[in-house]
C-alpha positions in Angstrom: 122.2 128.1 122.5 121.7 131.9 123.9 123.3 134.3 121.6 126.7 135.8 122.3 128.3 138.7 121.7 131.5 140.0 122.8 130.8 143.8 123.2 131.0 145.7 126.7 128.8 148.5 127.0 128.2 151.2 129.6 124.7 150.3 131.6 124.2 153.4 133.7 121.0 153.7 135.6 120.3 149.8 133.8 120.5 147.0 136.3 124.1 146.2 137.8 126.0 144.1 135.5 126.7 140.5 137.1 130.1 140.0 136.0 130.8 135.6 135.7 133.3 133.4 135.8 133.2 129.9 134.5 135.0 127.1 134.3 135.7 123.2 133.6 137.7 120.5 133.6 136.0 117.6 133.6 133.7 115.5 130.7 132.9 118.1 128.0 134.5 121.1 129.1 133.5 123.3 126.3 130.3 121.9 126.3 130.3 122.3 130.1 130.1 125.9 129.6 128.1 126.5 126.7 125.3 124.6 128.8 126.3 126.8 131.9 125.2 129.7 129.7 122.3 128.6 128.0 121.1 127.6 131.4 122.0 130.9 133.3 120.4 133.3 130.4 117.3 130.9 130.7 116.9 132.2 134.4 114.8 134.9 135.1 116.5 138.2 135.9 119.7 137.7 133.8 120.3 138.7 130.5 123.6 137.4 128.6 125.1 140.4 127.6 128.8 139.2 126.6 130.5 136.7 127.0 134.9 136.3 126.1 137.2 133.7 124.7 137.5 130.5 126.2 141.0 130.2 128.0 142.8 126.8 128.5 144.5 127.3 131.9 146.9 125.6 134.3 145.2 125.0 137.3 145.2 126.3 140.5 145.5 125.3 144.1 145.4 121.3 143.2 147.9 120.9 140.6 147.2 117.2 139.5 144.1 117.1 137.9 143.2 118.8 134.1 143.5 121.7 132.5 140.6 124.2 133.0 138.8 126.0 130.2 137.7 129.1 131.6 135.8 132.0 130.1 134.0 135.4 131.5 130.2 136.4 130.9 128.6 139.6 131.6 124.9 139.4 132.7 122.4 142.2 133.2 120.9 141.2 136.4 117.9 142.1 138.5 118.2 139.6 140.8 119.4 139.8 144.4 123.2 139.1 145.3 121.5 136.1 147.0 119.2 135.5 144.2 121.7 135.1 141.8 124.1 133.4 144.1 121.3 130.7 144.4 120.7 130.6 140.4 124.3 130.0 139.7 124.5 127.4 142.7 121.3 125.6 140.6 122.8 125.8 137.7 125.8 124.1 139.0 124.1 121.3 140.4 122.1 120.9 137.6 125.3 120.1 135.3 126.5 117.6 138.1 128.8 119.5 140.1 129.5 118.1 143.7 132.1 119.8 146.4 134.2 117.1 147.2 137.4 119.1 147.4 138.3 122.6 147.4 140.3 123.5 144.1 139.6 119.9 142.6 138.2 119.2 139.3 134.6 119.9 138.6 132.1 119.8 135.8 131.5 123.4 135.9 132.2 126.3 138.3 130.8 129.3 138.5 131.9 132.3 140.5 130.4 135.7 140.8 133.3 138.0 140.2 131.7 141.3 140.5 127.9 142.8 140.5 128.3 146.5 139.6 129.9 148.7 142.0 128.3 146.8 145.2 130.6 145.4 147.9 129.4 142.7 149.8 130.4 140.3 152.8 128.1 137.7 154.2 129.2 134.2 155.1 127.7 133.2 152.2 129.1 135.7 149.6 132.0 138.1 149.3 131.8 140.6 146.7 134.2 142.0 144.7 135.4 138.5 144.3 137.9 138.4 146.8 140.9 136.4 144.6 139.9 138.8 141.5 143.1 140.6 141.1 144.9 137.5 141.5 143.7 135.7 138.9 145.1 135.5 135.8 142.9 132.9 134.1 139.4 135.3 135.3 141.7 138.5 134.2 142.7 137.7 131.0 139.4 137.2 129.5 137.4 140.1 131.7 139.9 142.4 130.0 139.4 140.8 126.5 135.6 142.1 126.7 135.9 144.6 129.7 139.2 146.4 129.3 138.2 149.7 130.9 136.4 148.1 133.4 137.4 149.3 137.3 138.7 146.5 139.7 139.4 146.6 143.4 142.5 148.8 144.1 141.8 151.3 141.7 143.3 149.5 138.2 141.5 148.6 135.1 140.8 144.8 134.5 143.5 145.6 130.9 146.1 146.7 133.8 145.9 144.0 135.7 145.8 141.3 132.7 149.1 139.7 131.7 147.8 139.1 127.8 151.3 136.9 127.8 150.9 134.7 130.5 151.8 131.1 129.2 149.2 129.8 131.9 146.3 131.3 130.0 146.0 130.0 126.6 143.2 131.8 124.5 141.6 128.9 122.3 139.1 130.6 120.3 135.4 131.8 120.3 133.0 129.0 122.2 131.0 127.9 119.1 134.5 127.6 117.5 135.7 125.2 120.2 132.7 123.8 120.6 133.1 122.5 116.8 136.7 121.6 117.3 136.2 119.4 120.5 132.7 117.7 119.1 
């Protein structure tokens, strides 16, 4: 498994940081991820940087299906937005994950929340995530390892956080689920 660690650093003049979220509520979900991130790092042109707690959410959109366990990762990236748009769509596939139905359960998703200070919009890719700020279950753990960091309209990701939102449920460090859920 790549290593982990849950600092946030500044990365002037580095590559942009590739700011990820994941999540999964089907099979293994813990597992789900902890394959998702072995599998991204093993791409070339990311580097695992950080990654936060893993979140048990309510979810969203399509209410009758499981609960999600979400987390954030921060990459180092020197791919292009469409490089690593295609890297994280692989990586998807590879751990079985069809688009059946929009907000319905999946093995793993994987969305590109924000990659450095660029702004993008192409059919294929919006950046700044466009449902960023709305988020709780992507906030919550972006400000657990980014607190500081900037988000569209001008607030930190801490500001936007509600750390006491019943509907995201920190459940401990990866490995530490990953043990607990076998």
């Amino acid at each position: 498994m790549a290593e982990r660690t849950h600092e946030a650093e500044s990365t002037s003049g580095d590559p942009p940081d590739a700011w990820l979220g994941l999540g999964s509520n089907m099979g293994h979900r813990a597992g789900m991820l902890a394959r998702a991130l072995d599998a991204l790092a093993a791409q070339e042109g990311l580097e695992l940087l950080a990654t936060s707690s893993v979140y048990e959410t309510d979810p969203v959109g399509v209410t009758d299906q499981p609960e999600f366990l979400n987390m954030v990762a921060r990459f180092r990236c020197t791919l292009s937005p469409e490089g690593l748009l295609h890297a994280m769509r692989v990586v998807e596939r590879q751990l079985g994950r069809v688009r059946v139905r929009r907000w319905g359960p999946r093995t793993i998703d994987i969305d590109l929340l924000l990659l450095g200070e660029l702004e993008i919009a192409t059919a294929e890719l919006t950046v700044p995530h466009p449902e960023l700020t709305k988020r709780q279950f992507v906030l919550v753990p972006l400000a657990e390892i980014a607190p500081d960091l900037p988000l569209p309209g001008g607030h930190s990701a801490a500001e936007m956080a509600d750390m006491n939102s019943g509907a995201v449920r920190r459940i401990g460090a990866l490995e530490e689920v990953l043990r607990r859920e076998g």
